[in-house]
C-alpha positions in Angstrom: 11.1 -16.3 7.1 14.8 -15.8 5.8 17.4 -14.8 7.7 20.4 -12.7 6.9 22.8 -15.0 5.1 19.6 -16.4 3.0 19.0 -12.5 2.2 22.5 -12.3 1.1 22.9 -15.5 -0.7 19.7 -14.1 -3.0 20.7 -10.6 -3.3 24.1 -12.2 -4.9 22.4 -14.6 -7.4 20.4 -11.4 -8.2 23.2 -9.4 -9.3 25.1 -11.8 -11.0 21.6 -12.7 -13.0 21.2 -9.3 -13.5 24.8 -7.9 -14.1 26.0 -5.2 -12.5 25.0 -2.6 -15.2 21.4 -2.9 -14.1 21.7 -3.6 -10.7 21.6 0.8 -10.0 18.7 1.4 -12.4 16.6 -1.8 -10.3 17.6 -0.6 -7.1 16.0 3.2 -8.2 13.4 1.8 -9.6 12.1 0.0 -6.3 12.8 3.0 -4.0 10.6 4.4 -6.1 7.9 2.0 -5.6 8.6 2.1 -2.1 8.4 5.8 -2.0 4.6 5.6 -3.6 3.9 3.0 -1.9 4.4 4.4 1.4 2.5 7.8 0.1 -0.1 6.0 -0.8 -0.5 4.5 2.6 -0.2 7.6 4.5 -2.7 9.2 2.5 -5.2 6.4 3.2 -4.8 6.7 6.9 -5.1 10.2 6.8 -8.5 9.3 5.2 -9.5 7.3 7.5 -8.7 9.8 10.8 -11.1 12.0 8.9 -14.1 10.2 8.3 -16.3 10.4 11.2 
């Protein structure tokens, strides 16, 4: 897997690709996804606790 300074190193070739004007309206958009995302999941194990 990638380890911190890799993380970094991307996450800075990301924002320069991106520009910094866009860089607030990406990161909402993903803790967004993340926020369904996780619902979703929830909601499917709760599902499953209740089938017999």
């Amino acid at each position: 897997m990638f380890g911190l300074s890799e993380l970094a190193v991307i996450l800075l070739v990301v924002v320069v690709v991106l520009g910094v004007k866009k860089l607030p309206k990406l990161t909402r958009s993903a803790g967004k996804a993340t926020r369904i995302f996780k619902s979703e999941a929830r909601a499917l194990k709760e599902e499953d606790t209740r089938r017999p």
